[in-house]
C-alpha positions in Angstrom: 3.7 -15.4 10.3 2.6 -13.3 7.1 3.1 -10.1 9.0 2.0 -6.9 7.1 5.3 -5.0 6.1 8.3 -4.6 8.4 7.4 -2.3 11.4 11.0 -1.1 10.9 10.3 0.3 7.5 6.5 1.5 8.2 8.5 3.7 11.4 11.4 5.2 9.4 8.5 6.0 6.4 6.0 7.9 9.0 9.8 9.7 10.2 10.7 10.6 7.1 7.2 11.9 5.9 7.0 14.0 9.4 9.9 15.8 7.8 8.2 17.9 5.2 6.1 19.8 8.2 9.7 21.1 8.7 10.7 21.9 5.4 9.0 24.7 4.6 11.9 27.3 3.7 14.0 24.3 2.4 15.2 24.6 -1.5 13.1 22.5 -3.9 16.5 20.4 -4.7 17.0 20.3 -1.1 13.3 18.4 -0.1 13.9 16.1 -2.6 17.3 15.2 -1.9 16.6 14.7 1.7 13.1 13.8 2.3 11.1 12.7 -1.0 14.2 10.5 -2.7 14.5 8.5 0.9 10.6 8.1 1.1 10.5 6.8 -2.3 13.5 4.2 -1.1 11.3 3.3 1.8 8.3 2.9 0.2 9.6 0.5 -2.4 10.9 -1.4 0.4 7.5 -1.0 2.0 6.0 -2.8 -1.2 9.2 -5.7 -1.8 7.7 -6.7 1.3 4.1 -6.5 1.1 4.2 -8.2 -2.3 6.1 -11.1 -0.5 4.1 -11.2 2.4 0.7 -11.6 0.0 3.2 -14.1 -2.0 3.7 -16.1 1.3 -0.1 -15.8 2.4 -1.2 -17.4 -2.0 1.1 -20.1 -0.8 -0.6 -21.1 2.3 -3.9 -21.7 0.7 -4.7 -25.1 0.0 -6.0 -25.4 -4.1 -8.5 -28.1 -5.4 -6.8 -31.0 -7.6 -9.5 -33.0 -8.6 -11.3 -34.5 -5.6 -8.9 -33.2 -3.0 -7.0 -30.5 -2.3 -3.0 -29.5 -1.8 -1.1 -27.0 -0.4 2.3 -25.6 -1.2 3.2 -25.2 2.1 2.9 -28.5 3.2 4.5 -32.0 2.2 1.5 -34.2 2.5 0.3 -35.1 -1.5 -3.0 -34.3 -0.5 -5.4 -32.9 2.3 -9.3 -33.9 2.6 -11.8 -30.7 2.3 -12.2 -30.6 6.4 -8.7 -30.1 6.6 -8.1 -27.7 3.9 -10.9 -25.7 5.1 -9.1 -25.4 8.5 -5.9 -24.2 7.0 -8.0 -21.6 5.1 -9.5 -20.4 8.1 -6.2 -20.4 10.3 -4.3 -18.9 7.5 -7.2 -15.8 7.0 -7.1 -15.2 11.1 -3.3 -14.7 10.6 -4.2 -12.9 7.8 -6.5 -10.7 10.3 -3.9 -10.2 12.9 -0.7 -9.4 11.1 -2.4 -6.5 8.7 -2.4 -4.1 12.1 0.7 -2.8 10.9 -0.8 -1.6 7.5 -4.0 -0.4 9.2 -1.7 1.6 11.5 0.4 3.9 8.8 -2.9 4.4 6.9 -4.1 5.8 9.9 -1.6 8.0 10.1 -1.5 9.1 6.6 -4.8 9.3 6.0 -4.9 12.2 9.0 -1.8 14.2 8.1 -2.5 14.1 4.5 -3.8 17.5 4.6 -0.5 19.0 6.5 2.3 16.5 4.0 0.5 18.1 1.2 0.3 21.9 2.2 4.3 21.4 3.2 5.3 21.1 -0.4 5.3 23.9 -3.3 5.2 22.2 -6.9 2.1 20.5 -8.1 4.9 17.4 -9.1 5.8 17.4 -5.2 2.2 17.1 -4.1 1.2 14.4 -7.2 4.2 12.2 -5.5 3.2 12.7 -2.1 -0.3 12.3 -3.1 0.5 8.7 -5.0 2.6 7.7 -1.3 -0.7 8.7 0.6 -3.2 6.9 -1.5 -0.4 3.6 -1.7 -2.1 2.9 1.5 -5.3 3.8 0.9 -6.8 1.0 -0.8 -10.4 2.4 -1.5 -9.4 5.7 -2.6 -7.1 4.2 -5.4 -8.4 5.4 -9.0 -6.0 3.7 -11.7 -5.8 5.9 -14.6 -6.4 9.2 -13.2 -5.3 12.0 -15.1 -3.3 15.2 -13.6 -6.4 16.9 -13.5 -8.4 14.6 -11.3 -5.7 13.8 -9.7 -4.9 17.7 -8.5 -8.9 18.0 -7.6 -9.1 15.5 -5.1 -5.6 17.4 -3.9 -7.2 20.4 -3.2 -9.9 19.2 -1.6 -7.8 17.2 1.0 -6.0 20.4 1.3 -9.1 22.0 2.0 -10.9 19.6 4.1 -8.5 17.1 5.2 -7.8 13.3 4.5 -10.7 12.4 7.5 -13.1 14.4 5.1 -11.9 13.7 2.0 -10.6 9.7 2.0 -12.8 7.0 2.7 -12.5 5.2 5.9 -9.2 3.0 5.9 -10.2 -0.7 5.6 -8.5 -4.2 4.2 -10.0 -5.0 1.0 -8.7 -8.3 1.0 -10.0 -9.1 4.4 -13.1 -7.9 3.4 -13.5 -10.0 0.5 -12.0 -13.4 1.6 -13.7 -12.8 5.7 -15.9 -15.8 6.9 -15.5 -18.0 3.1 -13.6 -21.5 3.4 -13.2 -21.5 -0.2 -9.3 -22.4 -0.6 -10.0 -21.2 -4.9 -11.5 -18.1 -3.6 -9.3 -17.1 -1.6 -6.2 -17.7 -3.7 -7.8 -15.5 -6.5 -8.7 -12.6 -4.0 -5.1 -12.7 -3.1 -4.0 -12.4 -6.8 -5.7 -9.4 -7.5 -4.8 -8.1 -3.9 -1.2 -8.2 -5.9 -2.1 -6.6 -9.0 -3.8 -3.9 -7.4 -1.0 -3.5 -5.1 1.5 -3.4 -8.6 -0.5 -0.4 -9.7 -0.7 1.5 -6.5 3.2 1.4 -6.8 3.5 2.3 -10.5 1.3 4.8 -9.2 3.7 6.4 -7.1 7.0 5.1 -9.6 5.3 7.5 -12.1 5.2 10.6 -10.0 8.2 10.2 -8.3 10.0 9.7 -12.0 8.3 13.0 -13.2 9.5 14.7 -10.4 12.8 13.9 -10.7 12.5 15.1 -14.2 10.7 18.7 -13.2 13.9 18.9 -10.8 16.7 17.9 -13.3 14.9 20.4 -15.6 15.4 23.5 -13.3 19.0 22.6 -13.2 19.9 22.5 -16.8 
């Protein structure tokens, strides 16, 4: 089984996050300390796994070696096209069943964004919980974004909400690798499935660093 990050971890994340809507009159220090540093723990726990799981799911994929085909997973020295097209296909249904998990906090997210974002003060706060938010959200991900854009699309999902605002929660890589038998394919979809996963989390390293800097600032 490749299953999409640990149900334990998604469960004490969504927890954690449902935190802030009681944090209101809490100290700056204070969210941080309790809530955001723990979030940030989860979520990197969140990813460890996800990258693994994708890691797990390259592995399964039979790759072309001339005129047939092999597969990491496996000890046979070879496999004919017929059967490296059926462990493409039973590896992708897995695939299909195990990302539930994912689809199910970016659910979640995607309709409290509005409230997690309105229940913190600082625009460093909001970047951070914005970067967690769109972690998940595969087709809203902008690499690059500048503070500027960045705080736009905030207010706006303040405004409107995340149903409004976020495009409709879906699994790229499904989409791209559904219905093809192509082990090659497949494998490279997965690869930049990772990458882009690397940069959603730099994403979010990069905000939570910056606010840990706007906080040790205030102190000194």
């Amino acid at each position: 089984m490749y299953g999409i990050g640990s149900p334990g971890n998604i469960n004490i994340l969504l927890r954690i996050i449902d935190r802030l809507l009681n944090s209101r009159q809490v100290r700056r220090e204070a969210t941080f300390e309790e809530i955001i540093s723990p979030l940030h723990e989860n979520l990197i726990n969140i990813h460890l796994d996800y990258r693994e799981i994708l890691m797990r799911f390259k592995r399964s994929i039979p790759s072309r070696e001339g005129k047939s085909w092999r597969c990491e997973c496996l000890e046979k020295d070879s496999l004919t096209k017929k059967q490296a097209e059926e462990i493409v296909k039973e590896s992708i249904e897995r695939y299909k069943e195990d990302r539930k998990t994912q689809e199910h906090v970016r659910d979640v997210l995607r309709k409290n964004a509005q409230s997690y974002l309105q229940a913190v003060q600082s625009n460093e706060e909001k970047r951070y919980i914005y970067s967690l938010i769109i972690y998940f959200q595969e087709n809203d991900h902008r690499p690059g974004l500048e503070n500027k854009d960045i705080d736009e699309h905030i207010e706006r999902i303040m405004e409107n909400g995340g149903n409004s605002e976020m495009d409709t929660p879906t699994t790229v890589l499904y989409q791209r690798i559904e219905g093809t038998l192509d082990g090659d394919k497949v494998r490279n979809e997965i690869e930049k499935a990772i990458y882009e996963l690397d940069h959603r989390i730099l994403d979010a390293m990069h905000a939570y660093a910056k606010l840990q800097m706007s906080i040790i600032k205030r102190r000194l």
